[in-house]
ROSEVO-413444 format. One record per atom (N, C-alpha, C): x, y, z; atom name. Coordinates in nm, 4 decimals. Layout:
// residues N
+----------+----------+----------+------+
|        X |        Y |        Z | site |
+----------+----------+----------+------+
|        X |        Y |        Z |   CA |
...
+----------+----------+----------+------+
This chain:
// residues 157
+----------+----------+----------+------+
|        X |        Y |        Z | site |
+----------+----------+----------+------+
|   8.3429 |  -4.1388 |  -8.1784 |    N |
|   8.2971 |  -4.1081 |  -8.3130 |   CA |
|   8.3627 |  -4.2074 |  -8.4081 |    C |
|   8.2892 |  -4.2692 |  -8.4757 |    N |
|   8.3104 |  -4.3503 |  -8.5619 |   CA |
|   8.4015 |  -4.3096 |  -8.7187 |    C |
|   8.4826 |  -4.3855 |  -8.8060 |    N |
|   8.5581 |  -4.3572 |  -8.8792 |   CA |
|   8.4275 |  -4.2625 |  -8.9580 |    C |
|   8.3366 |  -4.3160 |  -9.0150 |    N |
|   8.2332 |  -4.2740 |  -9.1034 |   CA |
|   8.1759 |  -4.1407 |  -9.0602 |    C |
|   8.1533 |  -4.1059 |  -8.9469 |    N |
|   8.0946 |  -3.9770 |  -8.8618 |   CA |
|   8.1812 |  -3.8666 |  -8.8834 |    C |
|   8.2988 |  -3.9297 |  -8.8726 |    N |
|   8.4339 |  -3.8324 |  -8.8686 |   CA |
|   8.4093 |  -3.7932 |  -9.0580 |    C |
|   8.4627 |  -3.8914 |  -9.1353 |    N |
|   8.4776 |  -3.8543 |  -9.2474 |   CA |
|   8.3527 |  -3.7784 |  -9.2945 |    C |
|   8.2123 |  -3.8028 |  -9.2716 |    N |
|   8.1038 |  -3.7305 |  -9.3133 |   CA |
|   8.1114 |  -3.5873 |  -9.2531 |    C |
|   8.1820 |  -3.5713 |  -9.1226 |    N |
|   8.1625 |  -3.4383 |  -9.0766 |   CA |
|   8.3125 |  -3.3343 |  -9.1919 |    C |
|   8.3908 |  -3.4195 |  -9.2307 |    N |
|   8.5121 |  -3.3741 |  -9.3116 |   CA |
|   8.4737 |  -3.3290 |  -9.4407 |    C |
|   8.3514 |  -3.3919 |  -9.4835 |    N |
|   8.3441 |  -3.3637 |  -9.5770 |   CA |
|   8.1832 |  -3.2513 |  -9.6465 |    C |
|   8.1089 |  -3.2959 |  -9.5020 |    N |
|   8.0103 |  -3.1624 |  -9.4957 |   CA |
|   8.1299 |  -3.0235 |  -9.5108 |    C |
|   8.2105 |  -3.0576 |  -9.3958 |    N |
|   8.2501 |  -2.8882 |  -9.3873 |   CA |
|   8.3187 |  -2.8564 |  -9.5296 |    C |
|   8.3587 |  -2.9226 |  -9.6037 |    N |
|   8.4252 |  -2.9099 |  -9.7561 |   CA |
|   8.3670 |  -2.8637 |  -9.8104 |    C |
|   8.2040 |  -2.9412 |  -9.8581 |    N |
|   8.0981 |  -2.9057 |  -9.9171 |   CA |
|   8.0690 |  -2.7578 |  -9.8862 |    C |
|   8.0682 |  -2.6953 |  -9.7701 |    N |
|   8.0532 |  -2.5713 |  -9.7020 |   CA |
|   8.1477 |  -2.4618 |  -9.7613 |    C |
|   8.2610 |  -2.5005 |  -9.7299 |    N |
|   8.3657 |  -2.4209 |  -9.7680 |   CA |
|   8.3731 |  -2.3841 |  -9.9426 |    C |
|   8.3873 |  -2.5065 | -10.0406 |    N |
|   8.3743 |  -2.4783 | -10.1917 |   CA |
|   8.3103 |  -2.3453 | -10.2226 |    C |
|   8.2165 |  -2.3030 | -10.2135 |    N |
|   8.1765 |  -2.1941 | -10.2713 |   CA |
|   8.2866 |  -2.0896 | -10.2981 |    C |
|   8.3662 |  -2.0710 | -10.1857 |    N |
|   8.4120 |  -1.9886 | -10.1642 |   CA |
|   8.5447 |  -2.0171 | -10.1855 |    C |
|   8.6003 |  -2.1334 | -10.1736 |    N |
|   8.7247 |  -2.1364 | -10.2143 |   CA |
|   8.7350 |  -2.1821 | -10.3483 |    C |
|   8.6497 |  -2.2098 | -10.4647 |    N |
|   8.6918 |  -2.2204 | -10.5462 |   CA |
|   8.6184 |  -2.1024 | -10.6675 |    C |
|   8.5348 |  -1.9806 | -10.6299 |    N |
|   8.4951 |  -1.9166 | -10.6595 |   CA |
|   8.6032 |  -1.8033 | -10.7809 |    C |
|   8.6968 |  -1.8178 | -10.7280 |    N |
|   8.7777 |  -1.7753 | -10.8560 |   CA |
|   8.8528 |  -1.8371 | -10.9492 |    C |
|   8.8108 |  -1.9427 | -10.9604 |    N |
|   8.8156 |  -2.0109 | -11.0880 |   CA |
|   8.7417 |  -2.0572 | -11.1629 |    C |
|   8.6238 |  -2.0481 | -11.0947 |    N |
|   8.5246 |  -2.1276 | -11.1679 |   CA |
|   8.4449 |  -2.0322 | -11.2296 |    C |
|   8.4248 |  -2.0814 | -11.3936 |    N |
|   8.3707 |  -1.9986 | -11.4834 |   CA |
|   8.1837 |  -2.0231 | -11.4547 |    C |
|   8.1832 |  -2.1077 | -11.4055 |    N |
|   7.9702 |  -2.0979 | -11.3797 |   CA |
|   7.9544 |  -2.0728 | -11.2375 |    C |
|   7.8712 |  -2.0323 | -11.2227 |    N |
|   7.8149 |  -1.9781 | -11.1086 |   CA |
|   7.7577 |  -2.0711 | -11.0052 |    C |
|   7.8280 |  -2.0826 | -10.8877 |    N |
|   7.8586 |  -2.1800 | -10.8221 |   CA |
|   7.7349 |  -2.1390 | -10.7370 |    C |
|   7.6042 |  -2.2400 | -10.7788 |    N |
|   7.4580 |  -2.1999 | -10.6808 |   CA |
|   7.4758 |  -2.1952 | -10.5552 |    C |
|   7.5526 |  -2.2694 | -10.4982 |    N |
|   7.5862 |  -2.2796 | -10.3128 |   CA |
|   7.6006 |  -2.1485 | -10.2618 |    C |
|   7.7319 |  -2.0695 | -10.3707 |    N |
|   7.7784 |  -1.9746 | -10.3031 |   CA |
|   7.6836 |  -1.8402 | -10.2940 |    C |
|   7.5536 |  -1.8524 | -10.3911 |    N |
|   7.4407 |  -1.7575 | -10.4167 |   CA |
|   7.3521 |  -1.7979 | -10.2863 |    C |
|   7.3705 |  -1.9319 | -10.2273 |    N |
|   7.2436 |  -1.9806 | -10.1377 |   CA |
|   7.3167 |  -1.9234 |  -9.9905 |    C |
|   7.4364 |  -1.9351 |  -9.9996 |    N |
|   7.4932 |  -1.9262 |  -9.8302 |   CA |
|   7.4928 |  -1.7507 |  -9.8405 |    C |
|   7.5180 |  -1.7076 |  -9.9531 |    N |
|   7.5047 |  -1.5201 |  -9.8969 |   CA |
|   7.3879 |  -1.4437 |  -9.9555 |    C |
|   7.3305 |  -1.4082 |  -9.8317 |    N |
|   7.1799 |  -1.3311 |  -9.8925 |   CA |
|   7.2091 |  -1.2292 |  -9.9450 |    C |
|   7.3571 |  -1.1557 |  -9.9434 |    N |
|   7.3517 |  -1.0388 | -10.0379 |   CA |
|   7.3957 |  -1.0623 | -10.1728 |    C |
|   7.4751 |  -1.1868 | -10.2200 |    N |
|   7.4591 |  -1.2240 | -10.3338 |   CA |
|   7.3219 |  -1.2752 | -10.4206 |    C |
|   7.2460 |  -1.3319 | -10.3249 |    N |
|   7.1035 |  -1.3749 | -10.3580 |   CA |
|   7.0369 |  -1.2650 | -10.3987 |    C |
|   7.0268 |  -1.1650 | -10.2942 |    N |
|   6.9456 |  -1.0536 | -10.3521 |   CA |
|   7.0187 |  -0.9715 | -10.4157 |    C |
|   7.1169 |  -0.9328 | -10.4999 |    N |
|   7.1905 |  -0.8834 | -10.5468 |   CA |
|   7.1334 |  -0.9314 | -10.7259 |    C |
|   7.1518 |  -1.0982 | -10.7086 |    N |
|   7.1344 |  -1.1766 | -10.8173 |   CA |
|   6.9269 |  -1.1877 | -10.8499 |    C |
|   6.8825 |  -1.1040 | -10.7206 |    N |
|   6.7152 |  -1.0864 | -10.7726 |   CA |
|   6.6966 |  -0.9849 | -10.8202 |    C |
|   6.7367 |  -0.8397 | -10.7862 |    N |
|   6.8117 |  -0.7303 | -10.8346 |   CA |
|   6.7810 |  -0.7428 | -10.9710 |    C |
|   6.8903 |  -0.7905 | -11.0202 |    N |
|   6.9776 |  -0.8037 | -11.1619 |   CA |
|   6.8259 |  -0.8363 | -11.2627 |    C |
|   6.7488 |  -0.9511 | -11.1908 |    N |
|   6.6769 |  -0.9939 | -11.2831 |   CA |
|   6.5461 |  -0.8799 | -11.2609 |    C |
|   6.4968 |  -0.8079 | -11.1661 |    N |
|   6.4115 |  -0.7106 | -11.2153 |   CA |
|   6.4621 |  -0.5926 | -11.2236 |    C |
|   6.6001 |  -0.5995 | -11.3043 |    N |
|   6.6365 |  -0.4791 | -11.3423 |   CA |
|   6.6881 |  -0.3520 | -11.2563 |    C |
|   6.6635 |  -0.3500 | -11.1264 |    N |
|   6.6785 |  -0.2622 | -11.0129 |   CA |
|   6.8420 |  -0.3005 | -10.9992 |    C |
|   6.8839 |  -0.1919 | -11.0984 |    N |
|   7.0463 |  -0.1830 | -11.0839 |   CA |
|   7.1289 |  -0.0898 | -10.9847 |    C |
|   7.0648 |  -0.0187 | -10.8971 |    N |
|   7.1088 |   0.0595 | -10.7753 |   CA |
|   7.0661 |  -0.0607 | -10.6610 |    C |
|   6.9764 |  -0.1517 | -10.6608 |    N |
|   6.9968 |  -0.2505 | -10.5524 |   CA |
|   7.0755 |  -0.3673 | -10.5642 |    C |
|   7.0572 |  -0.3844 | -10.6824 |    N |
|   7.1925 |  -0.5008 | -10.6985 |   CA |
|   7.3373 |  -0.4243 | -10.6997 |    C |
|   7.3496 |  -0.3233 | -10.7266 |    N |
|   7.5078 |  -0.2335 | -10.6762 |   CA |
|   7.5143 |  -0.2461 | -10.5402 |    C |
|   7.4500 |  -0.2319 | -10.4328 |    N |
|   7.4361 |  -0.2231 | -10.3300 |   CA |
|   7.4698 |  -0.3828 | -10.2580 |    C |
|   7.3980 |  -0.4682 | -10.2836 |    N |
|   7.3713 |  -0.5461 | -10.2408 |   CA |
|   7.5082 |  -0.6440 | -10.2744 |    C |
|   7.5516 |  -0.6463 | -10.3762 |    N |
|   7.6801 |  -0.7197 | -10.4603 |   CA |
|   7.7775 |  -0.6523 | -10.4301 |    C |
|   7.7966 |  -0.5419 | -10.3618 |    N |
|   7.9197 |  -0.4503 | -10.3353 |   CA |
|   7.9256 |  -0.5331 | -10.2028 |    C |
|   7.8286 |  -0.4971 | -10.0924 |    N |
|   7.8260 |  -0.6320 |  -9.9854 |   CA |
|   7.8898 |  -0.7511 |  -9.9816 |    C |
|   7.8163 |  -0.8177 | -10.0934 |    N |
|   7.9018 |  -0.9676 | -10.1151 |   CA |
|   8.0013 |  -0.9778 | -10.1861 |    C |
|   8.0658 |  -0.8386 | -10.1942 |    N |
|   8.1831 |  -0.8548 | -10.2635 |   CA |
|   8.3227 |  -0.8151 | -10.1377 |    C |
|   8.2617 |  -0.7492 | -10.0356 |    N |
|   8.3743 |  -0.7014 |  -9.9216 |   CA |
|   8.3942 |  -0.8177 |  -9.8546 |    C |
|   8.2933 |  -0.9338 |  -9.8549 |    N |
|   8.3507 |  -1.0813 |  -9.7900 |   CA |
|   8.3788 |  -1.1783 |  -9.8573 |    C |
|   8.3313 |  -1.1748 | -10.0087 |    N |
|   8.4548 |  -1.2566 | -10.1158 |   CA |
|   8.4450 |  -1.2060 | -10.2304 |    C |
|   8.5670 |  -1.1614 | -10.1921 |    N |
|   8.6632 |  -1.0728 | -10.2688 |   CA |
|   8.7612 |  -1.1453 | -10.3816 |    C |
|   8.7507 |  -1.2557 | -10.3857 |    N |
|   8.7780 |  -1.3728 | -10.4898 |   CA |
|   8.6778 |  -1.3940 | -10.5629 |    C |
|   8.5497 |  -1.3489 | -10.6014 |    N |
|   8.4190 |  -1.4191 | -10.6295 |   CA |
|   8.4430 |  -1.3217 | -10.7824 |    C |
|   8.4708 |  -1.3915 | -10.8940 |    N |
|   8.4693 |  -1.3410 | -11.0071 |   CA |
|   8.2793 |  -1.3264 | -11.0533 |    C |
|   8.2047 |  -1.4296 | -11.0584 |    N |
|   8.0747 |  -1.3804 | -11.0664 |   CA |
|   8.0360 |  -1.2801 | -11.0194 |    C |
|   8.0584 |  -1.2474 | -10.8752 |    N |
|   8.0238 |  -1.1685 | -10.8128 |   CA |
|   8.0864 |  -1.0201 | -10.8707 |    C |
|   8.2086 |  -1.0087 | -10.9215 |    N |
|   8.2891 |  -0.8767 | -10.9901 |   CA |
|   8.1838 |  -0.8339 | -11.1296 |    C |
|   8.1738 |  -0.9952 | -11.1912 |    N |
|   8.1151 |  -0.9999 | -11.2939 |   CA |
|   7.9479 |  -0.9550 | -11.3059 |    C |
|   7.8827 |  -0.9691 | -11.2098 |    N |
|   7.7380 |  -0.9198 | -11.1924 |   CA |
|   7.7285 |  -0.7596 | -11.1706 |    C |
|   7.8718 |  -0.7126 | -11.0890 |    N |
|   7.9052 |  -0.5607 | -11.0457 |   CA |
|   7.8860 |  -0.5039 | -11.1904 |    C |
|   8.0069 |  -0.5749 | -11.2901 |    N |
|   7.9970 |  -0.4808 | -11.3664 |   CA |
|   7.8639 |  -0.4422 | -11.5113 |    C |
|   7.8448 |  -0.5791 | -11.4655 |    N |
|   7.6735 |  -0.5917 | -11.5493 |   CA |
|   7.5634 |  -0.5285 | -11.5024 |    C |
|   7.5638 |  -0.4495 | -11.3849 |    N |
|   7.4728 |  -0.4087 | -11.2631 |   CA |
|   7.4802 |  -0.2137 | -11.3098 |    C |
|   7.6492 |  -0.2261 | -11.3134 |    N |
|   7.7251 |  -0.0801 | -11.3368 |   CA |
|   7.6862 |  -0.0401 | -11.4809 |    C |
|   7.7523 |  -0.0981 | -11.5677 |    N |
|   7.6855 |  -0.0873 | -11.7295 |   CA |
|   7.5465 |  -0.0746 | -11.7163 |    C |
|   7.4531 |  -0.0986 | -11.6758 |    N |
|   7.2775 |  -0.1096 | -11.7284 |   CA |
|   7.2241 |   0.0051 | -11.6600 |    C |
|   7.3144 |   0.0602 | -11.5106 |    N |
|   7.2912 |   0.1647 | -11.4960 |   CA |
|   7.3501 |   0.3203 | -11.5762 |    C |
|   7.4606 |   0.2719 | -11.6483 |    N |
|   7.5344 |   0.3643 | -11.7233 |   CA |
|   7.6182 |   0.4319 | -11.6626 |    C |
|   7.7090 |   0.3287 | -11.6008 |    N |
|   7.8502 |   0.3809 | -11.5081 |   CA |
|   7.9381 |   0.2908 | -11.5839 |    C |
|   8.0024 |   0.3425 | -11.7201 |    N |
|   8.0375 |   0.1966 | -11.7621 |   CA |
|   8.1790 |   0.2137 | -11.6947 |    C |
|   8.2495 |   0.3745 | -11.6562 |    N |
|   8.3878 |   0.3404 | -11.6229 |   CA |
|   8.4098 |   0.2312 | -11.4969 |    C |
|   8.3172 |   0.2315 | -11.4058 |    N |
|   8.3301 |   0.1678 | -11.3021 |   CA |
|   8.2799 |   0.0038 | -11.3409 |    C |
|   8.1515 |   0.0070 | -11.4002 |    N |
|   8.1653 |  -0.1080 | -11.5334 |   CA |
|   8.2736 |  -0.1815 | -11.5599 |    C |
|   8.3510 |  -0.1335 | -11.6131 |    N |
|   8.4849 |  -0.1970 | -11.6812 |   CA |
|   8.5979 |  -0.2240 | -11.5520 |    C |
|   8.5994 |  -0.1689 | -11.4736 |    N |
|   8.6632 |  -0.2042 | -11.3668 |   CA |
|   8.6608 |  -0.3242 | -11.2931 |    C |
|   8.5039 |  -0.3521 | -11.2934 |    N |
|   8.4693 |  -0.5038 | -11.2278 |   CA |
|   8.5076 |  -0.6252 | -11.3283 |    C |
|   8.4568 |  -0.5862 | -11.4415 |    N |
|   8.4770 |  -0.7293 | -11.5570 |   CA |
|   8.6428 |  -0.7369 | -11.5553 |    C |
|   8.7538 |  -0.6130 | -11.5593 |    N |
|   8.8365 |  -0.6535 | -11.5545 |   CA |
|   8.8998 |  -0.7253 | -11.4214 |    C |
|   8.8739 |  -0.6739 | -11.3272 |    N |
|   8.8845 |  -0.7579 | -11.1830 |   CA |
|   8.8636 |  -0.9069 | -11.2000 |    C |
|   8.7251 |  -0.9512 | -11.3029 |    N |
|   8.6301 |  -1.0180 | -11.2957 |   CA |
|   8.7525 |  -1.1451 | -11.3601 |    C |
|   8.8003 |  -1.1116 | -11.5019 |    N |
|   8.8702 |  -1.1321 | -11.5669 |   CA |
|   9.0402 |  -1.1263 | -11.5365 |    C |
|   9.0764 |  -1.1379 | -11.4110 |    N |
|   9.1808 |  -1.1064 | -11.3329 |   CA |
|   9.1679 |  -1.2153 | -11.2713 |    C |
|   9.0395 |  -1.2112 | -11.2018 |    N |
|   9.0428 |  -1.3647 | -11.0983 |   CA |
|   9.0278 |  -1.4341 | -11.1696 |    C |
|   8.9513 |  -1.4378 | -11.2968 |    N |
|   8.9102 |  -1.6122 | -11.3694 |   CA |
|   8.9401 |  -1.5383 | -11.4939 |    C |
|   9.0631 |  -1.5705 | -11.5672 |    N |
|   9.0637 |  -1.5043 | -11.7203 |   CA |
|   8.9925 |  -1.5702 | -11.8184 |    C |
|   8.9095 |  -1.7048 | -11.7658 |    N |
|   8.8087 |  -1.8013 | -11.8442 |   CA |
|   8.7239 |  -1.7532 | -11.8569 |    C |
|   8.6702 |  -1.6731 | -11.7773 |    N |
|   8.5057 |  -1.6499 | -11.7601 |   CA |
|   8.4352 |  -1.5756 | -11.8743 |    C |
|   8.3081 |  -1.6824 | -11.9153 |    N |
|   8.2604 |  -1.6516 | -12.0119 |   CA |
|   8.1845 |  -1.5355 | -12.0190 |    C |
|   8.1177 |  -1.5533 | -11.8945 |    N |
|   8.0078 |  -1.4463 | -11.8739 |   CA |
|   8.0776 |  -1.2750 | -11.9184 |    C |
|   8.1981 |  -1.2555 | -11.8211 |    N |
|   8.2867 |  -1.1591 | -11.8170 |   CA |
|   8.3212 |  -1.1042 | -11.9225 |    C |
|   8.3836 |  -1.2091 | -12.0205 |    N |
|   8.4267 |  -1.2051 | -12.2064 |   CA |
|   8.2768 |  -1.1197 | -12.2997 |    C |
|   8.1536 |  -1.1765 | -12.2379 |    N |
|   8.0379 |  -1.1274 | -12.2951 |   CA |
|   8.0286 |  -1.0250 | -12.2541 |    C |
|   8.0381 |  -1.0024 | -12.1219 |    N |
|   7.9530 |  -0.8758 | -12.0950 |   CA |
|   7.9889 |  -0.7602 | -12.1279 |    C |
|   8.1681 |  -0.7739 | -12.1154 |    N |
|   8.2799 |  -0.6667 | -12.1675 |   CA |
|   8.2845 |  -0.6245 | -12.3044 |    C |
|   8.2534 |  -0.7229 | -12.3728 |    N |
|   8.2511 |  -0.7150 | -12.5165 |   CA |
|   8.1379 |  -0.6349 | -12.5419 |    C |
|   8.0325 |  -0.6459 | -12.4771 |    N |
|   7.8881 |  -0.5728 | -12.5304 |   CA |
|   7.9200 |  -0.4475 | -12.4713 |    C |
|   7.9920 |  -0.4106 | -12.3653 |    N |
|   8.0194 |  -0.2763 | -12.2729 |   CA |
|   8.1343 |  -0.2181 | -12.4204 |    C |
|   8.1950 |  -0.2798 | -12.4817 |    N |
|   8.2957 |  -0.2077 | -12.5686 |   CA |
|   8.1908 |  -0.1376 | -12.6884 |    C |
|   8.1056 |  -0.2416 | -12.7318 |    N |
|   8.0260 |  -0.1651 | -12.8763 |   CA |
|   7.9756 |  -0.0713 | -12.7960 |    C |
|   7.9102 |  -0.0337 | -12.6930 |    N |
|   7.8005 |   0.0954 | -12.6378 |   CA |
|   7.9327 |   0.2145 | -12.6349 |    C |
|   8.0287 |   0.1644 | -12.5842 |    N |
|   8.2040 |   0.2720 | -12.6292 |   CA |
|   8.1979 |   0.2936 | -12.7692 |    C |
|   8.1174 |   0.2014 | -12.8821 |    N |
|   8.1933 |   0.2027 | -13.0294 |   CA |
|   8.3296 |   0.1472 | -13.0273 |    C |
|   8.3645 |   0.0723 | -12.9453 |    N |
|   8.5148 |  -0.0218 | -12.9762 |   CA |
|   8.4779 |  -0.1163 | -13.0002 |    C |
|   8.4259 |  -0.1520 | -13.1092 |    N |
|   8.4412 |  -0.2708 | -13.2350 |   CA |
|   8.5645 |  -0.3527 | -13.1932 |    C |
|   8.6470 |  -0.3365 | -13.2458 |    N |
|   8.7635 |  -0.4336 | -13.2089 |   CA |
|   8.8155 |  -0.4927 | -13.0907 |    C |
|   8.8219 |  -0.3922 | -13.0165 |    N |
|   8.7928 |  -0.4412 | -12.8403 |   CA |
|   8.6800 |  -0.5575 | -12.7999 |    C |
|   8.5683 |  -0.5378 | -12.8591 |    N |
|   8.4567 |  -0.6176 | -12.8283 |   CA |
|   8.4475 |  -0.7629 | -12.9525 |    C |
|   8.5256 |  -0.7423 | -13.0298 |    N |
|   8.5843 |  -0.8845 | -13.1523 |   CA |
|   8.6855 |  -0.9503 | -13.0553 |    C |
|   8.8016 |  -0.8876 | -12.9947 |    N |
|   8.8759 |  -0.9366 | -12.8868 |   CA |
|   8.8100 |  -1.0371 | -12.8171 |    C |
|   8.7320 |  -1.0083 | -12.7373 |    N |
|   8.6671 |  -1.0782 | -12.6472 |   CA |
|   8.5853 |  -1.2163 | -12.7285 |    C |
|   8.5309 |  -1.1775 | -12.8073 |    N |
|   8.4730 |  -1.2545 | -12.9235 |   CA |
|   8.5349 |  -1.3832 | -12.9405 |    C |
|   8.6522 |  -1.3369 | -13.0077 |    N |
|   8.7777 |  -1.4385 | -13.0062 |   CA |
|   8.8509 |  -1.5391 | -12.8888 |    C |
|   8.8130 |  -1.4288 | -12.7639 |    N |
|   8.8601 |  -1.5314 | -12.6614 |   CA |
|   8.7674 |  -1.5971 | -12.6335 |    C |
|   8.5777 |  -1.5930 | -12.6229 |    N |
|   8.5154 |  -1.6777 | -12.6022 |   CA |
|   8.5407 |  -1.8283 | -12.7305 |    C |
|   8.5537 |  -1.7575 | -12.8080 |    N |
|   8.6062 |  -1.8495 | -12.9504 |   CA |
|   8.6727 |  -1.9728 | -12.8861 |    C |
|   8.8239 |  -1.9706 | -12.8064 |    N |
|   8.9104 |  -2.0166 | -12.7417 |   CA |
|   8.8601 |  -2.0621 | -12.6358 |    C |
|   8.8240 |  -2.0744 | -12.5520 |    N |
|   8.7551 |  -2.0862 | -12.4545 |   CA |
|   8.6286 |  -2.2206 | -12.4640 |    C |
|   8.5380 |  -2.1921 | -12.5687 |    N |
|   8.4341 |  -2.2287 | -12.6161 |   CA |
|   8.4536 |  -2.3378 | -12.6543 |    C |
|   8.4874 |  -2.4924 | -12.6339 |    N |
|   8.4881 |  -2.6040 | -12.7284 |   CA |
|   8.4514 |  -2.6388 | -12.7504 |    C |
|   8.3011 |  -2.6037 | -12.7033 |    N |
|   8.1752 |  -2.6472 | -12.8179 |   CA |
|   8.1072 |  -2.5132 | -12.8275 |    C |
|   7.9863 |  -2.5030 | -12.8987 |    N |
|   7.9080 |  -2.3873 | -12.9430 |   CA |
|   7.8240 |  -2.3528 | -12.7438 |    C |
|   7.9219 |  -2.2628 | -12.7071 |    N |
|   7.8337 |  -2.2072 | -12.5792 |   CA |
|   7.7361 |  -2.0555 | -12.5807 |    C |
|   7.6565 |  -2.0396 | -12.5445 |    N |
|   7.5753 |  -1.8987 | -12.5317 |   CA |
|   7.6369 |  -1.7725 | -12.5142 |    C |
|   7.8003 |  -1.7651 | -12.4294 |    N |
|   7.8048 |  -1.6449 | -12.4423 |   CA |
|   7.8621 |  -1.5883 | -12.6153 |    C |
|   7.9128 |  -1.6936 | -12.6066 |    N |
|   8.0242 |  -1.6355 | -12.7837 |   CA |
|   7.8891 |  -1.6571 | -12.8561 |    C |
|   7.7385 |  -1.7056 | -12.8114 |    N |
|   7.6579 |  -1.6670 | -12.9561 |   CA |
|   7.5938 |  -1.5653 | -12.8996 |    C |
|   7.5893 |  -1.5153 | -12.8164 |    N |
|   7.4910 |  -1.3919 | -12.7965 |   CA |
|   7.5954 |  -1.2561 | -12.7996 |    C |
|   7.7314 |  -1.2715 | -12.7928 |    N |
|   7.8207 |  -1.1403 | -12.8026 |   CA |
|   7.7929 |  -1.1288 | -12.9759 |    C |
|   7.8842 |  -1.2701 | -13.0290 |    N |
|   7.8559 |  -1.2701 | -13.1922 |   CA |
|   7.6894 |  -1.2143 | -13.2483 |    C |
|   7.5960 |  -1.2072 | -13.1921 |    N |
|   7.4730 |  -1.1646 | -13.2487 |   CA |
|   7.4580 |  -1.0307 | -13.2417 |    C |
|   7.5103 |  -1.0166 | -13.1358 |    N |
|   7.5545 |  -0.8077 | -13.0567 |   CA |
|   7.6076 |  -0.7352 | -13.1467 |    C |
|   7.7695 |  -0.8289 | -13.2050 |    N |
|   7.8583 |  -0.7833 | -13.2691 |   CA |
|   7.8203 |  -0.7774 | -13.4228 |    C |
|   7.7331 |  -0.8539 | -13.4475 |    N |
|   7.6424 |  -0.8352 | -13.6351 |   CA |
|   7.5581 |  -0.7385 | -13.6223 |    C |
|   7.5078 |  -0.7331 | -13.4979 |    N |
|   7.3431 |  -0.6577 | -13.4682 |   CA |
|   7.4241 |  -0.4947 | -13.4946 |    C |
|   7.5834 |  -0.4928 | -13.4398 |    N |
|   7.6412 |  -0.3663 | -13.4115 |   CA |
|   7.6676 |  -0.3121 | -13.5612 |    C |
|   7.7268 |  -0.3832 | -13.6263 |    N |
|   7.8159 |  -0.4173 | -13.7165 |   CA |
|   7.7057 |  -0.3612 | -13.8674 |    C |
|   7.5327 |  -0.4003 | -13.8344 |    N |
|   7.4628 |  -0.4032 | -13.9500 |   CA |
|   7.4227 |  -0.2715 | -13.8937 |    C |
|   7.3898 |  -0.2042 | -13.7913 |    N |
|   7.3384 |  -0.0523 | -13.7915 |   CA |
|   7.4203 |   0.0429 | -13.7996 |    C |
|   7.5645 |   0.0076 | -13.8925 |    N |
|   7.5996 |   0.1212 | -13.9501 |   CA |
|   7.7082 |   0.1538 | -13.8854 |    C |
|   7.7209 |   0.1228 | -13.7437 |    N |
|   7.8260 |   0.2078 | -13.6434 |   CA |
|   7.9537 |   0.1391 | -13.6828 |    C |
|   8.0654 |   0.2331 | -13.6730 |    N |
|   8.1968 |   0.1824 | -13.6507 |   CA |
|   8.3156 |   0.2516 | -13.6059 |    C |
+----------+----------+----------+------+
């Protein structure tokens, strides 16, 4: 085997491995690691037609074999909230937010899980850390901030 054969086979298996080993740090959603596990895949088809008892199911799966996968905590608890389990809800984003204290998604989703509580300030928290986080204008700190006016103008507090 040639120097080049060797190094290409060193570095397929790398390519392989990333998903998963760098899954708790990384604040975007690492497509590989959605393509190599079909229960994250269907977990993450779930989510988008709304069928929040199959994406619980299915993401609880891909969560007993990586168990580092902050998206994956992070989809739990977005899956848990829409079904209206927010205690178990809040359990994942904080997990979520344990493995990657960056994660934007996590900062949003928690923050919107605090106004449906009525914790205003809890959900400005988060606000603030996407703030920090954010060094340029990103989607989650404008769609929590639109939540948090949207909350803020119907009166509740």
């Amino acid at each position: 085997m040639t120097r080049a054969n060797i190094a290409a086979v060193l570095v397929g298996g790398a390519v392989l491995l990333t998903p998963f080993a760098t899954s708790a740090v990384d604040n975007e959603e690492n497509p590989a690691a959605v393509a190599l596990d079909p229960d994250y895949a269907t977990g993450k088809k779930a989510i988008e037609a709304k069928q929040w008892s199959a994406a619980i199911a299915a993401l609880s799966s891909a969560a007993l074999r990586d168990t580092r996968n902050a998206d994956i905590q992070n989809y739990l608890g977005y899956a848990y909230r829409n079904a209206g389990q927010l205690d178990v809800a809040f359990r994942h984003y904080k997990r979520a937010l344990t493995l990657s204290p960056r994660h934007r998604g996590a900062h949003e989703y928690v923050g919107e899980a605090y106004l449906i509580m009525n914790n205003l300030a809890k959900a400005e928290e988060h606000l603030a850390m996407l703030q920090q986080i954010c060094l340029i204008p990103c989607e989650e700190f404008e769609e929590l901030k639109e939540k948090i006016e949207t909350y803020k103008r119907s009166g509740k507090r």
